[in-house]
C-alpha positions as CSV (number, residue, x, y, z in Angstrom):
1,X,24.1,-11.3,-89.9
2,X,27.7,-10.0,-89.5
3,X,26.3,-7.2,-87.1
4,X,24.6,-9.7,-85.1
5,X,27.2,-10.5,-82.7
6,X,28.0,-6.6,-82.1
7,X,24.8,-5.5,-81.8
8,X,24.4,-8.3,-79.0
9,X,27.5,-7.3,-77.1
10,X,25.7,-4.0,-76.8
11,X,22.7,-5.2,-75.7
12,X,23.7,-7.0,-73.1
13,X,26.2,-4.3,-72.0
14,X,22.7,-2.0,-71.9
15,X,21.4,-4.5,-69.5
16,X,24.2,-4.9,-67.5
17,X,24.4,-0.8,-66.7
18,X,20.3,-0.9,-66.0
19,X,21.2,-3.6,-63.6
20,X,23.9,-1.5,-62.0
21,X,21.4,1.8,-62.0
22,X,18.7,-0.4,-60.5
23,X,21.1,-1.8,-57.7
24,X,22.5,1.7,-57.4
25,X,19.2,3.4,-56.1
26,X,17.7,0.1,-53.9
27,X,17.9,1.1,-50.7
28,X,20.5,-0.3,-48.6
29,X,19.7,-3.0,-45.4
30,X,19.3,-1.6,-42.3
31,X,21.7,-3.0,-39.6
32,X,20.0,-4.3,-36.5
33,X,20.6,-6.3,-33.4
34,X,19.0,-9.4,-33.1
35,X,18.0,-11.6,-30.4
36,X,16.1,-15.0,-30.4
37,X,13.1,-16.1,-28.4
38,X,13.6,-18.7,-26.3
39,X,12.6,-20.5,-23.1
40,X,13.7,-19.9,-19.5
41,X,13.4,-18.8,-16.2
42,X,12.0,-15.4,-15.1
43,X,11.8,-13.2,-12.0
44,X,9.3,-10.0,-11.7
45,X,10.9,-8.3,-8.5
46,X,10.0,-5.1,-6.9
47,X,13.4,-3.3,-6.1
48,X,13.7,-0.8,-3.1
49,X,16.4,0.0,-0.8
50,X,16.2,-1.1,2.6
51,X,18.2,-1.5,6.5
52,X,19.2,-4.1,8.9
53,X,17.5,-3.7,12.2
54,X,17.6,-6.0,15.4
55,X,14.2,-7.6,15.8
56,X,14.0,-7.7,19.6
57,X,15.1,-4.5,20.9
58,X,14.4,-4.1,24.6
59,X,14.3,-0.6,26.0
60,X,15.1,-0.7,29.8
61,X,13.6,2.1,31.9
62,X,13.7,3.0,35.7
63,X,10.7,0.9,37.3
64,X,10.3,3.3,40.5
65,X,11.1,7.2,40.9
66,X,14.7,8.1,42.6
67,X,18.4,9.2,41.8
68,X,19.9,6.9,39.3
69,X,23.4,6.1,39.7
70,X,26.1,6.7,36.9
71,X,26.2,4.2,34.2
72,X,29.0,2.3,33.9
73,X,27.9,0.6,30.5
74,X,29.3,1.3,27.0
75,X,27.6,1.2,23.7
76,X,28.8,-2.5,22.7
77,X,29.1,-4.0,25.9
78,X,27.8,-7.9,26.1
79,X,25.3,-8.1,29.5
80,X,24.2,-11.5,30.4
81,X,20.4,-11.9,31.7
82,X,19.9,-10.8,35.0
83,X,23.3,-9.0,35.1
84,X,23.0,-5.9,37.2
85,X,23.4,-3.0,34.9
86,X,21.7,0.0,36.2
87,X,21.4,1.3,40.4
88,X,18.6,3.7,41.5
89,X,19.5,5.3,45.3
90,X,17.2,2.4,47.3
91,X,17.9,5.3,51.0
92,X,14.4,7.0,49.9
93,X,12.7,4.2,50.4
94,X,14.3,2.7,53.2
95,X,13.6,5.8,54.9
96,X,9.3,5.5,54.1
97,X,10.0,1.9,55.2
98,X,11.2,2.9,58.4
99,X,8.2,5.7,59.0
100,X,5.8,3.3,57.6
101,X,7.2,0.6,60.5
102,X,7.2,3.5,63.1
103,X,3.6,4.2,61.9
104,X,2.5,0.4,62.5
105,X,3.9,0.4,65.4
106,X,1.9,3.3,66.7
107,X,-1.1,1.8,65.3
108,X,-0.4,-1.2,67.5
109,X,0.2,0.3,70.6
110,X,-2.8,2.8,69.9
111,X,-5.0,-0.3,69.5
112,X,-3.4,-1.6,72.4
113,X,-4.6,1.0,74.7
114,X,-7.7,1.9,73.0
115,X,-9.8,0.8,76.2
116,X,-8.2,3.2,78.2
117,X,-7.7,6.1,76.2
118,X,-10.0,9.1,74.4
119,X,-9.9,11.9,72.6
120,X,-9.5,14.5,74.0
121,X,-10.2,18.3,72.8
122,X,-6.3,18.9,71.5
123,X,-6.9,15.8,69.4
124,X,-10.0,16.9,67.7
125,X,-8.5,20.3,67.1
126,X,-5.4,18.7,65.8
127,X,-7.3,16.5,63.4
128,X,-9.0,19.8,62.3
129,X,-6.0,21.7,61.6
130,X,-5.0,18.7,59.6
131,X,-8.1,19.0,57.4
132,X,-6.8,22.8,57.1
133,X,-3.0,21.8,56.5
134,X,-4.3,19.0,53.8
135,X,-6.7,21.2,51.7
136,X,-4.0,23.7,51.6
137,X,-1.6,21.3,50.4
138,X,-4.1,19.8,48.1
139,X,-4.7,23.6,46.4
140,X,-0.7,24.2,46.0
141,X,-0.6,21.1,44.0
142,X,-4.0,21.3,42.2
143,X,-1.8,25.1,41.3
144,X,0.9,22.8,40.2
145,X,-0.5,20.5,37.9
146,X,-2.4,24.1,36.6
147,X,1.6,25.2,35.8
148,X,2.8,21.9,34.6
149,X,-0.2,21.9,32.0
150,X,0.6,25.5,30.4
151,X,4.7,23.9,29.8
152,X,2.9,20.4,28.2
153,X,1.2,22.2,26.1
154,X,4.2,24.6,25.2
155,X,6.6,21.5,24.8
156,X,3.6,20.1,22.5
157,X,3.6,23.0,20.3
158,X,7.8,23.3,20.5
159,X,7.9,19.3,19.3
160,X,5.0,19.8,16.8
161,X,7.2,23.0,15.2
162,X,10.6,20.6,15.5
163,X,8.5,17.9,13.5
164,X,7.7,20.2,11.0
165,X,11.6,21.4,11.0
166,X,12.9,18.3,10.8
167,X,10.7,16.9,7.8
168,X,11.9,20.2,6.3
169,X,15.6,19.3,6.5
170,X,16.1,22.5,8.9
171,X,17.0,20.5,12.3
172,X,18.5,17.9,13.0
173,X,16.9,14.0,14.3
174,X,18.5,14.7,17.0
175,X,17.0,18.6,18.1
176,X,13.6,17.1,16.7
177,X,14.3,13.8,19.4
178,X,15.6,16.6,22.3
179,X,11.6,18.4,21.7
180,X,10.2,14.8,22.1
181,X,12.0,13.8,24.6
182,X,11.0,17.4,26.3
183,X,7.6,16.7,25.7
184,X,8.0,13.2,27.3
185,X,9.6,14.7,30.3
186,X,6.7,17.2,31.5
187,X,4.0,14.7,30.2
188,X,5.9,12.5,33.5
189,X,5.8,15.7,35.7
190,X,2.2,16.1,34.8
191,X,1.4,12.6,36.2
192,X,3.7,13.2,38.9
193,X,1.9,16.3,39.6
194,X,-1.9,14.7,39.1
195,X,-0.7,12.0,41.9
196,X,0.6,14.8,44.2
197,X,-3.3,16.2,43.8
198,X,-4.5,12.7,44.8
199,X,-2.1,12.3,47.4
200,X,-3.0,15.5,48.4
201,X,-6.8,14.8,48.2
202,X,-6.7,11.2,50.0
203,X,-4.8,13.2,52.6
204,X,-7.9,15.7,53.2
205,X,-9.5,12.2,52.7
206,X,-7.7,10.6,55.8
207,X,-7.7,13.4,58.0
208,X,-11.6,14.2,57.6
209,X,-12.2,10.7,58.7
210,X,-9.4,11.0,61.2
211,X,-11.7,13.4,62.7
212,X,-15.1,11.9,62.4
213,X,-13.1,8.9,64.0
214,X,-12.3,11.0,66.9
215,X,-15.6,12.1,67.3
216,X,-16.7,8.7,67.3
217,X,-14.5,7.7,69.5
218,X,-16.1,10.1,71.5
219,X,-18.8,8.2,72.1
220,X,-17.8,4.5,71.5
221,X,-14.2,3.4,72.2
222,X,-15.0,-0.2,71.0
223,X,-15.8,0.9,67.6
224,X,-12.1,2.4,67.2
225,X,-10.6,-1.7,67.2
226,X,-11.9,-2.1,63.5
227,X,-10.7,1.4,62.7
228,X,-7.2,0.4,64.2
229,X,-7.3,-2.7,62.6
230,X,-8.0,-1.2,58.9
231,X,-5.3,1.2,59.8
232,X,-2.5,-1.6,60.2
233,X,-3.7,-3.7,57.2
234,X,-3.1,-0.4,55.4
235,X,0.2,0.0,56.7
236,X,1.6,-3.8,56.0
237,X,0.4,-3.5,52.6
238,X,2.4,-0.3,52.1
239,X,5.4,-2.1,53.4
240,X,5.0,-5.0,51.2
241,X,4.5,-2.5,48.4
242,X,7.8,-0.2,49.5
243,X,9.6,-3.9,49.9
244,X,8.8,-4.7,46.0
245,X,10.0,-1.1,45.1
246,X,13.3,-1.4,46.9
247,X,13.9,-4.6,45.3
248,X,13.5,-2.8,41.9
249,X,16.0,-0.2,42.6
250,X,18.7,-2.9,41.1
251,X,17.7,-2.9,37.7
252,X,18.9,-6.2,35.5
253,X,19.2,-7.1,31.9
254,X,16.4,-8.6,30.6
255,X,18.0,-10.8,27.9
256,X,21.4,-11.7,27.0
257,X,22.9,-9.1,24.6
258,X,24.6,-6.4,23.8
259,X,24.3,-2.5,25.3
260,X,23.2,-0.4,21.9
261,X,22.6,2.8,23.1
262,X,23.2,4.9,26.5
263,X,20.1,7.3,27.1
264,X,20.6,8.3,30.8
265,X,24.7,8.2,31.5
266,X,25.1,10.6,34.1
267,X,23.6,10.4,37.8
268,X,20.6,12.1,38.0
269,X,17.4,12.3,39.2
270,X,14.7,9.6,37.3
271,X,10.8,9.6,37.2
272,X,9.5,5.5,36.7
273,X,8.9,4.9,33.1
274,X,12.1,7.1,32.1
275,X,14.1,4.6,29.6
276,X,17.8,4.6,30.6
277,X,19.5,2.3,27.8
278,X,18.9,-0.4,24.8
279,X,19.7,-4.1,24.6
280,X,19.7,-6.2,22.1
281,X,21.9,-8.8,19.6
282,X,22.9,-7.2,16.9
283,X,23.3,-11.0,15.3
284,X,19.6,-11.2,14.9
285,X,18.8,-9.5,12.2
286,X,15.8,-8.6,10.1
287,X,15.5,-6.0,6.9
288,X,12.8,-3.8,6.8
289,X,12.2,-2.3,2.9
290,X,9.3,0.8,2.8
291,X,7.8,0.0,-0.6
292,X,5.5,1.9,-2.5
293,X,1.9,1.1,-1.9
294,X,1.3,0.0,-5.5
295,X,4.1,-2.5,-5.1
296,X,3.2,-3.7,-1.7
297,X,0.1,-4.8,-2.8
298,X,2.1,-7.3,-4.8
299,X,4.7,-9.1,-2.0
300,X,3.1,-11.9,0.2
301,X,4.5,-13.1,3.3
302,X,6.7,-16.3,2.0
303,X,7.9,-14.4,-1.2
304,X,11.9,-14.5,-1.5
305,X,13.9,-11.4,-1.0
306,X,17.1,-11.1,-2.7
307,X,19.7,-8.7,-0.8
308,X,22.3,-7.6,-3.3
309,X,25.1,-4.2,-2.4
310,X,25.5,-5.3,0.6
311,X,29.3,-5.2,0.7
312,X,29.9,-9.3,-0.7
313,X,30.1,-10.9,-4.4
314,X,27.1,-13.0,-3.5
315,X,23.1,-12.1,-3.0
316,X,22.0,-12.7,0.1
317,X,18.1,-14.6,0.7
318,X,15.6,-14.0,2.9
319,X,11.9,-14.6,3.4
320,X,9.2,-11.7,4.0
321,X,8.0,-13.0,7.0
322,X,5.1,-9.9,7.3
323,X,3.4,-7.3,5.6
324,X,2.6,-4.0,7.7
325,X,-1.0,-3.3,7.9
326,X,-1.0,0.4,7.2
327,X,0.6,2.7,5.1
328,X,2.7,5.7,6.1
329,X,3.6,9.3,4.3
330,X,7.1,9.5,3.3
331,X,8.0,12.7,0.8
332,X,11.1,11.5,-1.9
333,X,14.2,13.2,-2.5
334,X,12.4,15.0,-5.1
335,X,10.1,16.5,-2.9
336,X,6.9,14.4,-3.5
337,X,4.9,12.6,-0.6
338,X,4.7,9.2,-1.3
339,X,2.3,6.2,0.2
340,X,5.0,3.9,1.5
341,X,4.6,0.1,3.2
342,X,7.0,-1.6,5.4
343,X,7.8,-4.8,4.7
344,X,10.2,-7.0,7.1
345,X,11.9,-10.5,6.1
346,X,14.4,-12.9,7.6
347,X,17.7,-13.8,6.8
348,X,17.9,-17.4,5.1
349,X,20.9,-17.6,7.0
350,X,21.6,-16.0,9.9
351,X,25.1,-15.7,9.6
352,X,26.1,-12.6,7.6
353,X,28.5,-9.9,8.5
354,X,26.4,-7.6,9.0
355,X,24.8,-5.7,12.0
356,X,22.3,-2.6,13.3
357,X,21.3,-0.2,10.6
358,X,23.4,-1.1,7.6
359,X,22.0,0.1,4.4
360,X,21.5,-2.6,1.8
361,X,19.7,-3.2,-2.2
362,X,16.7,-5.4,-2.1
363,X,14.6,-7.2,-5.0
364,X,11.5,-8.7,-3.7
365,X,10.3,-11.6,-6.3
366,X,6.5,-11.0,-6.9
367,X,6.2,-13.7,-9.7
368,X,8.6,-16.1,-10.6
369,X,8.1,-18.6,-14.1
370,X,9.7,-21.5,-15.0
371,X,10.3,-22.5,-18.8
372,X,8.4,-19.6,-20.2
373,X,8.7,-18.4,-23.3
374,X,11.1,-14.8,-22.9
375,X,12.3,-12.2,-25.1
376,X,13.9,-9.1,-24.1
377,X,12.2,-6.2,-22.9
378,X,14.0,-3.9,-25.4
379,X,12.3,-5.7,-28.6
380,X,8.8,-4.4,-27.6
381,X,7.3,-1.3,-28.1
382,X,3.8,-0.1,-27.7
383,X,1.3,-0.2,-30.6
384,X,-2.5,0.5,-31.7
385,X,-4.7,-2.2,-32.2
386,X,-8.1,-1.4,-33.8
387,X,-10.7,-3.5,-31.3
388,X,-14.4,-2.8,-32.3
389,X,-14.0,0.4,-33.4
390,X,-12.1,1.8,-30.9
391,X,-8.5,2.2,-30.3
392,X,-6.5,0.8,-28.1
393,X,-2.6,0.1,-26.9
394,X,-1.3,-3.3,-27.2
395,X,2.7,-4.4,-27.1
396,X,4.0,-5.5,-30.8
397,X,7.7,-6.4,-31.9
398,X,9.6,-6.5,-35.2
399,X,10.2,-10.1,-36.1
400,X,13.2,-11.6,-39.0
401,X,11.7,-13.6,-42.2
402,X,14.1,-13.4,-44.8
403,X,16.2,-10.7,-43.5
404,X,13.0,-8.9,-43.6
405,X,11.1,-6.9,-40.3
406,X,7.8,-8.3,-39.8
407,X,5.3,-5.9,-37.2
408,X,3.8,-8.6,-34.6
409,X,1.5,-8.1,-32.1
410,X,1.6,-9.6,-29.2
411,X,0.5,-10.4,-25.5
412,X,2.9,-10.9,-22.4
413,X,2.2,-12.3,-19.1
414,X,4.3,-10.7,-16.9
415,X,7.5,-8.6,-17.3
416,X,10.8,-8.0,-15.1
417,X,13.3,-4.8,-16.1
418,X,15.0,-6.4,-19.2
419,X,13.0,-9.4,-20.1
420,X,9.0,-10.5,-20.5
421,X,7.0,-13.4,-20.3
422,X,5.4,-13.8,-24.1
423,X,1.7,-15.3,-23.6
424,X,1.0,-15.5,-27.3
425,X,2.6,-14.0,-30.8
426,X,5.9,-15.6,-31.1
427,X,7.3,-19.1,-31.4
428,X,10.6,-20.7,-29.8
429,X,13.8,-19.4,-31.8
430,X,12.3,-16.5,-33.9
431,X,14.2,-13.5,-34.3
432,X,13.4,-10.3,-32.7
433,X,14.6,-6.7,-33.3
434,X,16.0,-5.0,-30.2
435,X,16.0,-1.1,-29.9
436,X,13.9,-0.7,-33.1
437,X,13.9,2.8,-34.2
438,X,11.4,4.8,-36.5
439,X,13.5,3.8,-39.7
440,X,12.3,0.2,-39.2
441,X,8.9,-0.3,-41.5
442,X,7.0,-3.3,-42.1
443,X,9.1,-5.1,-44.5
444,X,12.1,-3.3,-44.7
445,X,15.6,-4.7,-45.2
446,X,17.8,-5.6,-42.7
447,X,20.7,-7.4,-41.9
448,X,22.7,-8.4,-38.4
449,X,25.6,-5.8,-37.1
């Protein structure tokens, strides 16, 4: 009995080192970050890049054909509606007004004396040489449109190369604008050509019944009253006509704005239809974002816009106001065509420092949830779920119990960049492993950084 005490000492001494041996090799926690589930607000946005643009942009060309005076407008300058900002030379017309009186006044005095007077033989072999001078005329210009056809097509096929240039990166907007705008040009002296032709034709026209009209006269003077008649209602209205051009030669501001761009500057020589300058307030604004397809399907008209990197602290809002019908190829910087949408929204408020073209960081919301149950986007990870014999992917999280990882699987709703909307696997103020790596099992020890 006298050993008893010793022998004890060692026996718990024994235990005490397998204790220590046992502790020794357990593996040691693992140190995670935690977050906890909770309730909130959350935003699924689409983000894109998009630009400021004025929404009504008026392009002012030169209603009737003539030399345009030198523009004294600047790129900035504030016109006020009907503000005379552009002079084509009216003396062109003045001068057809003047023949076109002197013509109605022959006509009058023709009709006048039409009891007395009749054709004689020079007449009808004026009228005839007419015809001749006419068809003549009408061949020259039907050889004119012929020449003016061969350079459309060649400025066609010089803009379709500079198209191809500039999506290529080897020209620049503006070469590839110079070919369109080259294109544009002989597409006008085509037209202006085609009327020559007709001109030219309803001459031969005018003299082949200027002759038949002097043969008829031939044989009934009376008849030639109507024919006079006709004549002078054709006249007035080509005075009234020449009148409304004239007054067009002073060319004013449609709107009350600003002068954005300059496109015809120097004096020169205009076709009608050629644009000669830009207007527009450069206060009222819209953005315009090209989304992908796949996300445009997603933004209604009425969803909120957040503008953020614009150059303030604070977001700005607007509203998508519409959705464009049809898609358009745009190829990334990476080199990849892409199926893009415009869509274009207002400013919430249209007071913003901010004007044409300026570059800004949208986030369109898509879905928005109020007091949803949220965790962080970087606690989930994709799993396989065995579903009838068949495998599938579903989303699953590491949960805490008893500084213990517990695999979940679970089901979300909807999900932003960084957080997601939990529909069913997790409960209000559970804890949830972020970033888990491959070292976290089912079960294994862990403990908060």
């Amino acid at each position: 009995m006298k050993y008893l005490p010793q022998k004890l000492v060692y026996l718990i001494a024994g235990l005490g080192i397998a204790t220590l041996v046992v502790f020794s090799f357990r593996p040691a926690p693992i140190r995670i970050d935690m977050a906890t589930v909770k309730r909130g607000s959350l935003q699924v946005t689409v983000d894109s890049e998009g630009e400021t643009r004025i929404r009504n942009r008026y392009v002012v060309s030169a209603p009737v054909a003539g030399r345009l005076a030198r523009l004294n407008l600047k790129e900035g300058y504030k016109v006020n509606k009907g503000a005379l900002i552009a002079q084509i030379d009216p003396l062109p017309l003045t001068a057809q007004v003047r023949e076109s009186q002197a013509r109605l006044r022959e006509w009058q005095a023709e009709r006048a004396g039409v009891a007395t007077l009749r054709p004689k033989a020079a007449a009808l072999a004026q009228a005839q040489a007419r015809i001749r001078a006419a068809v003549a005329a009408e061949r020259v210009a039907e050889a004119k449109v012929r020449q003016i056809e061969a350079t459309l097509a060649q400025a066609k096929r010089d803009r379709d190369r500079a198209q191809q240039l500039h999506a290529q990166g080897a020209i620049s907007r503006q070469e590839f604008e110079n070919a369109e705008l080259l294109e544009i040009s002989r597409a006008k002296e085509l037209e202006a050509a085609k009327r020559e032709v007709d001109s030219a034709a309803a001459e031969v026209a005018a003299a082949q019944k200027e002759l038949s009209i002097l043969q008829a006269e031939q044989r009934d003077p009376d008849y030639l009253l109507d024919v006079y008649d006709a004549r002078i209602a054709s006249v007035r209205a080509e005075l009234e006509k020449l009148a409304d051009e004239a007054k067009r030669t002073e060319i004013r501001a449609p709107v009350d704005g600003y002068v954005l761009r300059v496109l015809q500057e120097s004096a020169r020589y205009v076709e009608a239809g050629t644009p000669l300058l830009e207007i527009g307030n450069p206060k009222d604004l819209e953005i315009v974002v090209d989304l992908l397809s796949s996300d445009a399907v997603n933004v209604k008209p009425g969803a909120t816009m957040l503008i953020e990197h614009w150059g303030g602290e604070q977001a700005l809002k607007a509203k998508v106001r519409y959705v464009e019908p049809s898609a358009f190829t745009k190829v990334s910087a990476l080199g990849v065509e892409e199926q893009r949408v415009n869509v274009i929204a207002d400013f919430v408020n249209p007071s913003i420092p901010l004007s044409d073209g300026y570059r800004v960081e949208t986030r369109t919301v898509v879905w928005e949830g109020k007091n949803v149950l949220i965790v962080p986007l970087s606690a989930l990870f994709r799993c396989d779920r065995q579903q009838n014999g068949s495998d599938s992917k579903a989303w699953c999280t590491f949960i805490v119990e008893n500084n213990r990882a517990r695999k979940r699987e679970i089901e979300i709703s909807q999900r932003s960049s960084f957080e997601a909307a939990i529909k069913r696997g997790l409960q209000v103020g559970e804890k949830v492993i972020l970033h888990p790596t491959e070292q976290i099992q089912e079960g294994q020890r862990v403990e908060s950084q």
